[in-house]
Biopython code that builds the backbone (N, CA, C, O; Angstrom):
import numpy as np
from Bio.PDB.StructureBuilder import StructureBuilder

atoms = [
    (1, "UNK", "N", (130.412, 100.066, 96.356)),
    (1, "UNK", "CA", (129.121, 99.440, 96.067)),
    (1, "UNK", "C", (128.111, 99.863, 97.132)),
    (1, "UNK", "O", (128.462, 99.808, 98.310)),
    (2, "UNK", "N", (126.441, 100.433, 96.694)),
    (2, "UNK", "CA", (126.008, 100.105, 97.393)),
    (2, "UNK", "C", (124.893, 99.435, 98.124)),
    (2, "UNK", "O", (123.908, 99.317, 97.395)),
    (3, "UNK", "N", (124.727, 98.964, 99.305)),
    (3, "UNK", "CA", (123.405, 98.094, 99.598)),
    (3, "UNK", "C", (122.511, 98.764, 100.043)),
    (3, "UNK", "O", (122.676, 99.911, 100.458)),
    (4, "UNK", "N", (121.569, 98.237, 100.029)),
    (4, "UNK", "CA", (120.108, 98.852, 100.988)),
    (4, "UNK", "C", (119.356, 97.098, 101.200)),
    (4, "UNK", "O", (119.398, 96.060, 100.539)),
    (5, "UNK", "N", (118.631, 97.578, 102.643)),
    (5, "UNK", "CA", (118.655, 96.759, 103.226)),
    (5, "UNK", "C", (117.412, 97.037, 103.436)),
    (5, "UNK", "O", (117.413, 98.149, 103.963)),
    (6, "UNK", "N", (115.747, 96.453, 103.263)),
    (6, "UNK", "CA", (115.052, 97.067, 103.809)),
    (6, "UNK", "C", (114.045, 96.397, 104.900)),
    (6, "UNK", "O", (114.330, 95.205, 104.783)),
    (7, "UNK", "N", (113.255, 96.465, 105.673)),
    (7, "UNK", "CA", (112.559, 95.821, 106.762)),
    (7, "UNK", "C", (111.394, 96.775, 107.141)),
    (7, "UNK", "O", (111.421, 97.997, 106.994)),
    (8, "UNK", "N", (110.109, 95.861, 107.777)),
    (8, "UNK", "CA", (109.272, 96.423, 108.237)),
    (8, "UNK", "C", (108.297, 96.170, 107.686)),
    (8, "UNK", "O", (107.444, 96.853, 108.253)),
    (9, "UNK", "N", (107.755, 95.513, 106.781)),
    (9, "UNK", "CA", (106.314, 94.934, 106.091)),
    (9, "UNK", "C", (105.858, 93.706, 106.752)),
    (9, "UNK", "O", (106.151, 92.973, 107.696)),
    (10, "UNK", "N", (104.862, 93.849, 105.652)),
    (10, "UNK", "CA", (103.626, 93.114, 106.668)),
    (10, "UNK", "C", (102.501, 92.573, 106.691)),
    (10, "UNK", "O", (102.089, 93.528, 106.032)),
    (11, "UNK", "N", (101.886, 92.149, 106.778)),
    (11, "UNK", "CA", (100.491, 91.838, 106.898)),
    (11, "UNK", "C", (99.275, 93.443, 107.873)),
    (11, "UNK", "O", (99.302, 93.685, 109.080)),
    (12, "UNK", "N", (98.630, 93.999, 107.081)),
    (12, "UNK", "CA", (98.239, 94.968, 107.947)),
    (12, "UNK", "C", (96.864, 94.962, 107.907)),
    (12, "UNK", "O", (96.442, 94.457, 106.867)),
    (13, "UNK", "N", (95.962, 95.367, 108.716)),
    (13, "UNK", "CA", (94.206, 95.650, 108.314)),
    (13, "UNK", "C", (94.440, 96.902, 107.794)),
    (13, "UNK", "O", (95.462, 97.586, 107.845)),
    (14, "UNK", "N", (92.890, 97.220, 107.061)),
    (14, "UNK", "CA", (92.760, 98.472, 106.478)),
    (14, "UNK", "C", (92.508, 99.341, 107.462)),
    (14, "UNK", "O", (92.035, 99.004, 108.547)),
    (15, "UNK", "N", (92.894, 100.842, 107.051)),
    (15, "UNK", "CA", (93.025, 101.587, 108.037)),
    (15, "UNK", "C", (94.133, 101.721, 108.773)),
    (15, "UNK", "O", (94.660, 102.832, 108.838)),
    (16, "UNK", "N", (94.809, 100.362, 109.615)),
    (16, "UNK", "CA", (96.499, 100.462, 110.301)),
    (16, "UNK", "C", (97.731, 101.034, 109.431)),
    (16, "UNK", "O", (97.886, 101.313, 108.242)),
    (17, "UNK", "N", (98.331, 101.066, 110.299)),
    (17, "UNK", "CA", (99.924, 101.723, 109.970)),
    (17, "UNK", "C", (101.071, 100.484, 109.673)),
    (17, "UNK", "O", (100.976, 99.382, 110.213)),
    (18, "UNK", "N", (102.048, 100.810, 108.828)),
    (18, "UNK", "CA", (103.673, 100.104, 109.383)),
    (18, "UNK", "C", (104.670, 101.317, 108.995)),
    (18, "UNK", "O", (104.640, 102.412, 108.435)),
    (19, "UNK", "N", (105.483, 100.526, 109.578)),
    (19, "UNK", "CA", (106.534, 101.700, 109.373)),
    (19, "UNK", "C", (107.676, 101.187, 109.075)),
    (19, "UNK", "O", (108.271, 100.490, 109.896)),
    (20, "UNK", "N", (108.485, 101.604, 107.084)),
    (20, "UNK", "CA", (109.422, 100.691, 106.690)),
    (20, "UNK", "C", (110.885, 101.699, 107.132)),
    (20, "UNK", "O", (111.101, 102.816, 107.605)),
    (21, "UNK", "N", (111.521, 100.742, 106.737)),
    (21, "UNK", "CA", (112.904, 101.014, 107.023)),
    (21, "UNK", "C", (113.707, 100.514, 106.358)),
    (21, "UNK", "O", (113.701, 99.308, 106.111)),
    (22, "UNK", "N", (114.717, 101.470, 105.852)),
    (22, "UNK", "CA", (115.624, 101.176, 104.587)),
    (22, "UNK", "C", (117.495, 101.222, 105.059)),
    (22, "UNK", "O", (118.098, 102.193, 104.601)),
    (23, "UNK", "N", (117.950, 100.674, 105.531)),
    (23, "UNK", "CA", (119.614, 100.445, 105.810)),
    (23, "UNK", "C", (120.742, 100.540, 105.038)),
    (23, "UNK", "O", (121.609, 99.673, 105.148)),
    (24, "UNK", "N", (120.875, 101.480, 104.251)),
    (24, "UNK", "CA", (121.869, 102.211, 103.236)),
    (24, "UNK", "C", (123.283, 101.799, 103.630)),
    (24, "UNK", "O", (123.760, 102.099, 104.724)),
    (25, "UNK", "N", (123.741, 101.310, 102.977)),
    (25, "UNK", "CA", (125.554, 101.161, 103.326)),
    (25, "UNK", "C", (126.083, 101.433, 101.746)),
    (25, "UNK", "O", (125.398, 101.069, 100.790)),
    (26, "UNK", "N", (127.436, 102.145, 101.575)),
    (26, "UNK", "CA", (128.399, 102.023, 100.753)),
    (26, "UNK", "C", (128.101, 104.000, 100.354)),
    (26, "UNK", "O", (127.720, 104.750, 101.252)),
    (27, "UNK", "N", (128.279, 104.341, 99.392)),
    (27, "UNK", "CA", (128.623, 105.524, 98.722)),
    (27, "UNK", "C", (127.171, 106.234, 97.917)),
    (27, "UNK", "O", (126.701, 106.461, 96.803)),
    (28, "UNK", "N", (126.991, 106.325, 98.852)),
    (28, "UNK", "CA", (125.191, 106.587, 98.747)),
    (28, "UNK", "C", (125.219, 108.542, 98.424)),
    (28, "UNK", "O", (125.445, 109.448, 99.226)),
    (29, "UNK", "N", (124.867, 108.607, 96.839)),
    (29, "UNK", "CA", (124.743, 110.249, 96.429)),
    (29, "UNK", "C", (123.984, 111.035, 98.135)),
    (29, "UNK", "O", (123.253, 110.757, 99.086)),
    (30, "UNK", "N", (124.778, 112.071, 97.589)),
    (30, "UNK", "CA", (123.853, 113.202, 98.655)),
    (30, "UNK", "C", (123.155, 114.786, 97.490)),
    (30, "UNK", "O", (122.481, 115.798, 97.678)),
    (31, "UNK", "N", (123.776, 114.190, 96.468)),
    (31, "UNK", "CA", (123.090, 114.813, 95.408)),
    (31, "UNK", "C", (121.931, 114.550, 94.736)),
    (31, "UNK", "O", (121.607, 115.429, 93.937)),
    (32, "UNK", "N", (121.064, 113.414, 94.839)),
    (32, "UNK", "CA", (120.102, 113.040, 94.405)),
    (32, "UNK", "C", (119.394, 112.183, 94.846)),
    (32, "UNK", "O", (120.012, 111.120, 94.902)),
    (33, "UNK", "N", (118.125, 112.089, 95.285)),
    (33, "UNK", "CA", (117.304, 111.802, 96.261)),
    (33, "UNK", "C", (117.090, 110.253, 96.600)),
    (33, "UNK", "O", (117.419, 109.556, 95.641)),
    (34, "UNK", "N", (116.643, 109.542, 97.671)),
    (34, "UNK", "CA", (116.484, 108.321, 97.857)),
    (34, "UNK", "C", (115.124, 107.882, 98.184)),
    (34, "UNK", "O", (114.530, 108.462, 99.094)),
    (35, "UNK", "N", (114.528, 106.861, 97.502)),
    (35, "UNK", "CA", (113.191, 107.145, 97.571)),
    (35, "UNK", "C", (112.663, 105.473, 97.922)),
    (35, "UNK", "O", (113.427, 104.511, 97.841)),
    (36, "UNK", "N", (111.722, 105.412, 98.179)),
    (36, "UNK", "CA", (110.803, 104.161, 98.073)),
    (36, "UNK", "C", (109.483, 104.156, 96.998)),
    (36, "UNK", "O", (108.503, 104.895, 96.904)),
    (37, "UNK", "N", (109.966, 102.881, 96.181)),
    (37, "UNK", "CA", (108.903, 102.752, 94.776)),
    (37, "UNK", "C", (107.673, 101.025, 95.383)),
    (37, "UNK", "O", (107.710, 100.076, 96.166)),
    (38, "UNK", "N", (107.142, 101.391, 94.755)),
    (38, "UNK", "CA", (106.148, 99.902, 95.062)),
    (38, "UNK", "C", (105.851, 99.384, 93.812)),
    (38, "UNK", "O", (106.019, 99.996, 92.758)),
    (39, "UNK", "N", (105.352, 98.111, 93.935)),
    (39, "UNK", "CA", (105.097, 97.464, 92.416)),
    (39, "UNK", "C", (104.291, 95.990, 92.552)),
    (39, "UNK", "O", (104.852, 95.033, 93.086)),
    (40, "UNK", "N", (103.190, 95.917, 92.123)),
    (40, "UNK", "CA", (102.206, 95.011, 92.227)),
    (40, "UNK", "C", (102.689, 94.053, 90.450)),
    (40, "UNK", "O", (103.445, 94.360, 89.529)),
    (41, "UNK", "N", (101.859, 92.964, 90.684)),
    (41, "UNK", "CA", (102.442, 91.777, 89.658)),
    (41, "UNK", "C", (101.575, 92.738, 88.598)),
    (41, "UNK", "O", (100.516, 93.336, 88.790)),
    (42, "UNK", "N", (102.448, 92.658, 87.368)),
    (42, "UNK", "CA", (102.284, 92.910, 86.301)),
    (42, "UNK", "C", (101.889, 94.607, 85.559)),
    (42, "UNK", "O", (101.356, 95.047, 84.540)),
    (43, "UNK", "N", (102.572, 95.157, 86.873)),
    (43, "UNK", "CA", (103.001, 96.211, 87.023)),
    (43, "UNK", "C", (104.209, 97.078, 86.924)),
    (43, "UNK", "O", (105.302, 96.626, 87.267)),
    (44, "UNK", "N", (104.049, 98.616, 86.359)),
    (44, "UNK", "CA", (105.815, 98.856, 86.575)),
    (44, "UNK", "C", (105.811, 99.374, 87.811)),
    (44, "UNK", "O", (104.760, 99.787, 88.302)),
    (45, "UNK", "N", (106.902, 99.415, 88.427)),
    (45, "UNK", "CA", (107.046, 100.167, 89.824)),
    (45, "UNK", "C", (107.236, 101.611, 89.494)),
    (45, "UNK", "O", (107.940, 102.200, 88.673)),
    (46, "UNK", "N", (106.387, 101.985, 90.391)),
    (46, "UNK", "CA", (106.821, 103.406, 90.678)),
    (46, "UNK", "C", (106.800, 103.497, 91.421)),
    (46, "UNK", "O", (106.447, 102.588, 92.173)),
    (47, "UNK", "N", (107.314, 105.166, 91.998)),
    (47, "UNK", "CA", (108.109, 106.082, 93.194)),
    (47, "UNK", "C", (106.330, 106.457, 93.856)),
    (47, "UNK", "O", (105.201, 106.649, 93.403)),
    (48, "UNK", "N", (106.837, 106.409, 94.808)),
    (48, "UNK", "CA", (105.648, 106.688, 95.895)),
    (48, "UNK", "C", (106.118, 107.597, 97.124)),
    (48, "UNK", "O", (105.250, 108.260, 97.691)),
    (49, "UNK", "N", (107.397, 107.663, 97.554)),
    (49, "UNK", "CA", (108.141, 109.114, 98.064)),
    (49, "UNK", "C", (109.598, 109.100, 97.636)),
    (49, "UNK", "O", (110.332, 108.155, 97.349)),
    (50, "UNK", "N", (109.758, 110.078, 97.663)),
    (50, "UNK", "CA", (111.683, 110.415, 97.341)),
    (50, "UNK", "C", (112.095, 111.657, 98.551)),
    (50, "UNK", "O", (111.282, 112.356, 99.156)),
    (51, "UNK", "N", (113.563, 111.682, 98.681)),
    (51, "UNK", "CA", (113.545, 112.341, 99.801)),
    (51, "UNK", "C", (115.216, 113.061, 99.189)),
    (51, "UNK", "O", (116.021, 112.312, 98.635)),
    (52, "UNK", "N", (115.547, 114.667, 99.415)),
    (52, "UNK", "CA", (116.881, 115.034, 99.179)),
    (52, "UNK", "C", (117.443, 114.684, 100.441)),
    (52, "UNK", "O", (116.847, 114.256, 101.430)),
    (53, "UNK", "N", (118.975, 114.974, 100.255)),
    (53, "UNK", "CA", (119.614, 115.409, 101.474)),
    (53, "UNK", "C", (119.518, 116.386, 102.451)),
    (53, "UNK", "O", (120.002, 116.476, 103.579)),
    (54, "UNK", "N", (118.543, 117.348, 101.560)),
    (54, "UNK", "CA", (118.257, 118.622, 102.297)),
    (54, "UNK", "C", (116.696, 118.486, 102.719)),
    (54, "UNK", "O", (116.000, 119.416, 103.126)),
    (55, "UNK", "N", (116.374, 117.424, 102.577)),
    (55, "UNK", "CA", (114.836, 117.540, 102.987)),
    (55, "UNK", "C", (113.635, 117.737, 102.040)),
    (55, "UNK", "O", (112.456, 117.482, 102.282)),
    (56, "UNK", "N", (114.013, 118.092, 101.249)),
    (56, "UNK", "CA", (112.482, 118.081, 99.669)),
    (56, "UNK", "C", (111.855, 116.714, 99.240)),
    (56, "UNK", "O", (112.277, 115.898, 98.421)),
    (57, "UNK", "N", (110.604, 116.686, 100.106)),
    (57, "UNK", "CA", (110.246, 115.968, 99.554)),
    (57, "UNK", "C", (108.943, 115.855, 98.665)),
    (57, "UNK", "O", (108.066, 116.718, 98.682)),
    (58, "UNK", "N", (108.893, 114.692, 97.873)),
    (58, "UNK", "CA", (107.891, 114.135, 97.067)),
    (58, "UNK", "C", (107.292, 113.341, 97.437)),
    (58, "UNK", "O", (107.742, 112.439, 98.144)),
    (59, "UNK", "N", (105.562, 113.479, 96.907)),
    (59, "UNK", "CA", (104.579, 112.052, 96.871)),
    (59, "UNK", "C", (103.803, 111.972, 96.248)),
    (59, "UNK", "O", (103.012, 112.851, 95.905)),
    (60, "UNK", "N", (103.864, 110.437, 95.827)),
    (60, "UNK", "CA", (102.779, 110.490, 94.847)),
    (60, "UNK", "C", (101.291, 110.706, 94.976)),
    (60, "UNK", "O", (101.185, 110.390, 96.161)),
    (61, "UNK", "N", (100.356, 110.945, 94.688)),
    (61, "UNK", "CA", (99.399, 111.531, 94.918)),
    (61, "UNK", "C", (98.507, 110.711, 95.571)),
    (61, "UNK", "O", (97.786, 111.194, 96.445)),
    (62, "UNK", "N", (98.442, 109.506, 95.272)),
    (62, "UNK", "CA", (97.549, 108.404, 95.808)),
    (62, "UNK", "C", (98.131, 108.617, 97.358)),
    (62, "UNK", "O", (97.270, 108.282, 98.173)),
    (63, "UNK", "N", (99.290, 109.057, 97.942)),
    (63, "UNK", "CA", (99.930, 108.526, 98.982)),
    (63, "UNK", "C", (99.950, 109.708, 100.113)),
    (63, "UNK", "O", (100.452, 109.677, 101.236)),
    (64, "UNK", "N", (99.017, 111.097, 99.244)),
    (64, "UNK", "CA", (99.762, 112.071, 100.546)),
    (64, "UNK", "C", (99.146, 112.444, 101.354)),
    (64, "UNK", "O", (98.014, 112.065, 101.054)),
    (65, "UNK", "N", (99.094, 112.973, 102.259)),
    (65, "UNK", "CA", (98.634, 112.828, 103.624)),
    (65, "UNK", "C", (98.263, 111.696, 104.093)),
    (65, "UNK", "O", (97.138, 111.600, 104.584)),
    (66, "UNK", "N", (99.165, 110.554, 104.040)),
    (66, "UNK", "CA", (99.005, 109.445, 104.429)),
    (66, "UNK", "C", (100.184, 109.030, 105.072)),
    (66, "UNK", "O", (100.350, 108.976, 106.290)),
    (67, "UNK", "N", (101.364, 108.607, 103.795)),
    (67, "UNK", "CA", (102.607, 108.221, 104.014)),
    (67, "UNK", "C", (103.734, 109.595, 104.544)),
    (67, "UNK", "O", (103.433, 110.749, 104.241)),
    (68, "UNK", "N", (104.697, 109.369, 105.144)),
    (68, "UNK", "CA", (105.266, 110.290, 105.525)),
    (68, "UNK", "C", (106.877, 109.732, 105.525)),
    (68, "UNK", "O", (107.140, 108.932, 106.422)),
    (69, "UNK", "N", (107.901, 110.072, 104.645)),
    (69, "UNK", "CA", (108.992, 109.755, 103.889)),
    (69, "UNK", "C", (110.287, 110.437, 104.943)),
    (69, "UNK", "O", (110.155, 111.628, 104.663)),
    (70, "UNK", "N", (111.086, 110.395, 105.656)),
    (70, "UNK", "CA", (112.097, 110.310, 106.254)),
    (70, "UNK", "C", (113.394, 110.195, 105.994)),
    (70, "UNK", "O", (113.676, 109.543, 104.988)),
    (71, "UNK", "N", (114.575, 110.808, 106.846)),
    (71, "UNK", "CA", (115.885, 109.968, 106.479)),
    (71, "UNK", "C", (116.721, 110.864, 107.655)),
    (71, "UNK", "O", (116.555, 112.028, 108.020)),
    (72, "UNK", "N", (117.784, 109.726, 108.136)),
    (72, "UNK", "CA", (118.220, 109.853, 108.840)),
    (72, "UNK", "C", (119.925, 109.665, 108.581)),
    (72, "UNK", "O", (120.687, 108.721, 108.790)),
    (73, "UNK", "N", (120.134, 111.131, 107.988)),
    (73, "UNK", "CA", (122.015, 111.258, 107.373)),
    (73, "UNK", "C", (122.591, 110.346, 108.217)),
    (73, "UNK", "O", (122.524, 109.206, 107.755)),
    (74, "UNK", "N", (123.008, 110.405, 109.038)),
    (74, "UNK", "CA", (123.694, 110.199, 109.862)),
    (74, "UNK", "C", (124.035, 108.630, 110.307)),
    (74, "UNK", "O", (125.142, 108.256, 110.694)),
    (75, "UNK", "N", (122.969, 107.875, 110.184)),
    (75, "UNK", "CA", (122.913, 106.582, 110.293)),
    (75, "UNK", "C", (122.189, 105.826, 108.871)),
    (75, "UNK", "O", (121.720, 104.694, 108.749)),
    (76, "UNK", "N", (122.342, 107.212, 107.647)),
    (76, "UNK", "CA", (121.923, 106.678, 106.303)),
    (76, "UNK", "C", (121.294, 105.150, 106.340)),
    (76, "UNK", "O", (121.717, 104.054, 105.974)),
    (77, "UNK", "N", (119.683, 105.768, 107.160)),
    (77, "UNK", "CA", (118.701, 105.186, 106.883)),
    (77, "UNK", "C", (117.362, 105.885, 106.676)),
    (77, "UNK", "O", (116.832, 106.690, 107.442)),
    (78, "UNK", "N", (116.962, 105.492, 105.646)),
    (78, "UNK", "CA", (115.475, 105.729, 105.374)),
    (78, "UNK", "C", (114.326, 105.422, 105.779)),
    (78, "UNK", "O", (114.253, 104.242, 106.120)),
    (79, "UNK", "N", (112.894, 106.319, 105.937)),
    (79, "UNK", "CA", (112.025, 106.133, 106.762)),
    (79, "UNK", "C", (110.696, 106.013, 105.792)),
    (79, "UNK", "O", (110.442, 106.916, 104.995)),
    (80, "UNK", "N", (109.992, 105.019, 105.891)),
    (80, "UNK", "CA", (108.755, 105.057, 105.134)),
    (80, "UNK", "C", (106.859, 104.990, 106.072)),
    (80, "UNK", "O", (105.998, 104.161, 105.775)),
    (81, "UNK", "N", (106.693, 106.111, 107.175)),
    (81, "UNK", "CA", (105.642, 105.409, 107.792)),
    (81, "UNK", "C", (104.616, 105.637, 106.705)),
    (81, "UNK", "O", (104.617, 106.358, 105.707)),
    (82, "UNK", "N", (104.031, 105.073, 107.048)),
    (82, "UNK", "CA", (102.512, 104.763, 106.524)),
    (82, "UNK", "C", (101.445, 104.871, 107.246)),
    (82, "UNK", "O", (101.579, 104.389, 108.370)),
    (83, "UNK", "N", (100.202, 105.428, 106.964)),
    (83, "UNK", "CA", (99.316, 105.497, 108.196)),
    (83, "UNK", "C", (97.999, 105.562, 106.964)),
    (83, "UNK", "O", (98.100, 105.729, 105.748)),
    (84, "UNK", "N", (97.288, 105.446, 107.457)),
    (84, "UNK", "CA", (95.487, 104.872, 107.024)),
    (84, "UNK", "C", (95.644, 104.226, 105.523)),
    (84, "UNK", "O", (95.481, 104.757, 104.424)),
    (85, "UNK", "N", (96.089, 102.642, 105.941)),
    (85, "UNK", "CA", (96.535, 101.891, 104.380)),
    (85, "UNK", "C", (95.554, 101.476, 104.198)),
    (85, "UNK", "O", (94.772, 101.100, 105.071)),
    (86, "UNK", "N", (95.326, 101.445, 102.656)),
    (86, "UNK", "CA", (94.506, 100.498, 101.693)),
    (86, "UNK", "C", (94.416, 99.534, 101.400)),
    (86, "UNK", "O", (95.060, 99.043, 102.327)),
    (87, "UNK", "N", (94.055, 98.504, 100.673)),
    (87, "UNK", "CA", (94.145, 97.590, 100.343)),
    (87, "UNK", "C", (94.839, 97.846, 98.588)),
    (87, "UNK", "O", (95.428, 97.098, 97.808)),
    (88, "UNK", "N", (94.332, 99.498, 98.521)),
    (88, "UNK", "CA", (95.385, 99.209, 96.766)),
    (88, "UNK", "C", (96.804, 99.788, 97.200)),
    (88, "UNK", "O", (97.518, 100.324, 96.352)),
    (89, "UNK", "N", (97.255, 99.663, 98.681)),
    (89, "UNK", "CA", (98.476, 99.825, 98.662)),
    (89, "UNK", "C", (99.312, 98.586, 98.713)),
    (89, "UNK", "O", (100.528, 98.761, 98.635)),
    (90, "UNK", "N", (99.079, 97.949, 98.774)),
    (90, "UNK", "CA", (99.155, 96.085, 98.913)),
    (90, "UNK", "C", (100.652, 96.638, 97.557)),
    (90, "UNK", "O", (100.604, 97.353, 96.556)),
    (91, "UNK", "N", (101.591, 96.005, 98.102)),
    (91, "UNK", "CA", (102.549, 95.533, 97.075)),
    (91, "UNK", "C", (104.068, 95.315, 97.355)),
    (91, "UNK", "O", (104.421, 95.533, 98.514)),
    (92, "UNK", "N", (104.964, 94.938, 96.511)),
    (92, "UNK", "CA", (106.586, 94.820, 97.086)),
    (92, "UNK", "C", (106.825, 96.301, 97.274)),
    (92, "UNK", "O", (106.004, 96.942, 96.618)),
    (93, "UNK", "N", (107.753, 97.136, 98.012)),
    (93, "UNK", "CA", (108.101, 98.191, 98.568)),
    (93, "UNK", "C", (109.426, 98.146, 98.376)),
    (93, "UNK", "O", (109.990, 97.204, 98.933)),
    (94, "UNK", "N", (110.302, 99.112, 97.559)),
    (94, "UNK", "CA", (111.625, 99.017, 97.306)),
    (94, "UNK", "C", (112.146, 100.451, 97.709)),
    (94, "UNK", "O", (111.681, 101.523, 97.320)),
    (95, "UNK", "N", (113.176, 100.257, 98.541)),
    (95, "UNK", "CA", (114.192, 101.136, 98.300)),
    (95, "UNK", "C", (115.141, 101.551, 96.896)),
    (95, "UNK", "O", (115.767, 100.815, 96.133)),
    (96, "UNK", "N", (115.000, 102.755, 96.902)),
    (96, "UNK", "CA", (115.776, 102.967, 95.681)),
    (96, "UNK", "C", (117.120, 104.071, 96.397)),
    (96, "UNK", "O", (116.848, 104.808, 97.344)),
    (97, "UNK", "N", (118.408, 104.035, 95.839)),
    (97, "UNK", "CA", (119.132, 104.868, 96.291)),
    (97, "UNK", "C", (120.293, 105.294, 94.744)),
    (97, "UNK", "O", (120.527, 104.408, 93.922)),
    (98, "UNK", "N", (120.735, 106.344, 94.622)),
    (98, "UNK", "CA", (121.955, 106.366, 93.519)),
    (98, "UNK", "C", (123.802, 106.668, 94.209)),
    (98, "UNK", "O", (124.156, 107.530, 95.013)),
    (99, "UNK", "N", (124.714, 105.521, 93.467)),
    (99, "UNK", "CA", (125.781, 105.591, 94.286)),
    (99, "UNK", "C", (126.275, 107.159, 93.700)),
    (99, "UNK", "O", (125.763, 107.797, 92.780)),
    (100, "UNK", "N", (127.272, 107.481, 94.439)),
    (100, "UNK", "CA", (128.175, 108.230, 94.592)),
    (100, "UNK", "C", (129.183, 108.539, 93.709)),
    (100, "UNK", "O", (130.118, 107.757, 93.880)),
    (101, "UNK", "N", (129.407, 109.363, 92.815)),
    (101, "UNK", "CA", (130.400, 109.230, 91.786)),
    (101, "UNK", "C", (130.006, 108.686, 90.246)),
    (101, "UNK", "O", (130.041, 109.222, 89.138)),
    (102, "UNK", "N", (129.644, 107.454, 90.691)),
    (102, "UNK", "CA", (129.267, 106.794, 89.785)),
    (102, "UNK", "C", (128.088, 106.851, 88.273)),
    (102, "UNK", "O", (128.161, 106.648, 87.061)),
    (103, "UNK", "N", (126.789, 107.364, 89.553)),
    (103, "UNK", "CA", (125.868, 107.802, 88.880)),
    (103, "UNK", "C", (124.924, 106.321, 88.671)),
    (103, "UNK", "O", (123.871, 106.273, 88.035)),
    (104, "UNK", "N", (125.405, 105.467, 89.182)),
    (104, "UNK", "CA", (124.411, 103.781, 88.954)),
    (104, "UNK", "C", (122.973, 103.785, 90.245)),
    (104, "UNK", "O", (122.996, 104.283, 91.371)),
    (105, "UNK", "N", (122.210, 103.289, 89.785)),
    (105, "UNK", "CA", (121.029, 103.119, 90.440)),
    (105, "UNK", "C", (121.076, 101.784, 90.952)),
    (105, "UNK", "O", (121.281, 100.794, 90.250)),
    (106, "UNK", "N", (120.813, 101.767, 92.634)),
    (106, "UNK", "CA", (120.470, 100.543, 93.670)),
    (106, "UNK", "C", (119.165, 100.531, 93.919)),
    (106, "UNK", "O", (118.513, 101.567, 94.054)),
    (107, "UNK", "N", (118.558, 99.074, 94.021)),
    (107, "UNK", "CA", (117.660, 99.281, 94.830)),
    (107, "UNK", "C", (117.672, 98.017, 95.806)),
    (107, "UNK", "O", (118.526, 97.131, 95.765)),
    (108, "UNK", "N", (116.845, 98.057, 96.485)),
    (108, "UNK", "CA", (117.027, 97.141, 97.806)),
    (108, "UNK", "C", (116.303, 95.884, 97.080)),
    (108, "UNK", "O", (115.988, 95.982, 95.895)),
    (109, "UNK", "N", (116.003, 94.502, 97.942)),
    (109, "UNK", "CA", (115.367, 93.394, 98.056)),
    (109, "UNK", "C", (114.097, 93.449, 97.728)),
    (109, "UNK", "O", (113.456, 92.771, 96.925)),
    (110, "UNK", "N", (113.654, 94.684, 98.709)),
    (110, "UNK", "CA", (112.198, 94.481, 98.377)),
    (110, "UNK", "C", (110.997, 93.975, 99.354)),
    (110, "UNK", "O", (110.993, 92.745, 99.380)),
    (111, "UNK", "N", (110.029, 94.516, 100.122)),
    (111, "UNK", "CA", (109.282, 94.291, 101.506)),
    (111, "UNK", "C", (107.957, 93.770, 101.020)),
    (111, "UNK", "O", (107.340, 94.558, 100.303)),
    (112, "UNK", "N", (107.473, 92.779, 101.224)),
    (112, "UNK", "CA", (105.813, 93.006, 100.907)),
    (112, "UNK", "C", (104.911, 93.787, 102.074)),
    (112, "UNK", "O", (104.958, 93.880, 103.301)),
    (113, "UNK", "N", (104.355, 94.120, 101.370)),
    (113, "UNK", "CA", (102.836, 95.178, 102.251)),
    (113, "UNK", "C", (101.949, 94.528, 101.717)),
    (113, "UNK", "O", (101.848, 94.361, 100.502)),
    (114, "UNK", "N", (101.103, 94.027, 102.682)),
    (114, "UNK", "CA", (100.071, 93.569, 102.291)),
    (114, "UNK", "C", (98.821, 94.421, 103.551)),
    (114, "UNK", "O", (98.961, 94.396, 104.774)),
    (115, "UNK", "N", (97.567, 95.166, 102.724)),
    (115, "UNK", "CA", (96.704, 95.267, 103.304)),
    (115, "UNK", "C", (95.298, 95.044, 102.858)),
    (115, "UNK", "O", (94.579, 95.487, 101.962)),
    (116, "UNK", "N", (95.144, 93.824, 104.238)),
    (116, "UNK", "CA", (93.887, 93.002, 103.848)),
    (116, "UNK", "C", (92.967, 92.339, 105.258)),
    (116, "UNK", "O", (93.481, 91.632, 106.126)),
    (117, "UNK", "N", (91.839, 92.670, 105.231)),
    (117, "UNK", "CA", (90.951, 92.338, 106.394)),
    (117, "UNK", "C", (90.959, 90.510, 106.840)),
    (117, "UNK", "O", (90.273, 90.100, 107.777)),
]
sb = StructureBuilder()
sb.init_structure("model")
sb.init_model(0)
sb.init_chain("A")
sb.init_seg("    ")
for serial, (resi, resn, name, xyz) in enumerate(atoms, 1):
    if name == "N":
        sb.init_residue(resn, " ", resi, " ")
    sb.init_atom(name, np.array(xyz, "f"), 0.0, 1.0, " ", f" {name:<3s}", serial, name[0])
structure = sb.get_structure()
């Protein structure tokens, strides 16, 4: 099975940074990418970076040269900084990861971001 664990949201002004963090445990693919999605009420979530094992990454367009997507094999944790936030980035922040073998989709708890003056 596996978990993700994530931390690091916040209350932020516009313009500031946070920087999330995602805590992967169990049988976490190295075949297919691990990403962080966001999702405001009455919204679907979507992917806002994804990251391979080998380093390819994605962003969504609202997000790039802004956010900067990470991961750290070794202590299979994920990195989400953020730098000059919005206020339409305001939302829950999920880790997404796919197990191992299996082919089933995890995603974490879930962080709020909130950016607001």
């Amino acid at each position: 099975q596996v978990q993700l664990v994530e931390s690091g949201g916040g209350l932020v002004q516009p313009g500031g940074s946070l920087r999330l963090s995602c805590a992967a445990s169990g049988r976490i693919s190295r075949s297919r990418p691990v990403g962080w999605y966001r999702q405001t009420p009455g919204k679907q979530r979507i992917s806002v970076a994804t990251i391979t094992s080998v380093g390819n990454i994605n962003y969504a367009d609202s997000v790039k040269g802004r956010f900067a997507i990470s991961r750290d094999n070794g202590e299979n944790t994920v990195y989400l900084q953020m730098n000059s936030l919005k206020p339409e980035d305001t939302a829950v922040y999920y880790c997404h990861a796919w197990e191992m073998y299996t082919g089933r989709e995890y995603w974490g708890q879930g962080t709020q971001v909130t950016v607001s003056s």
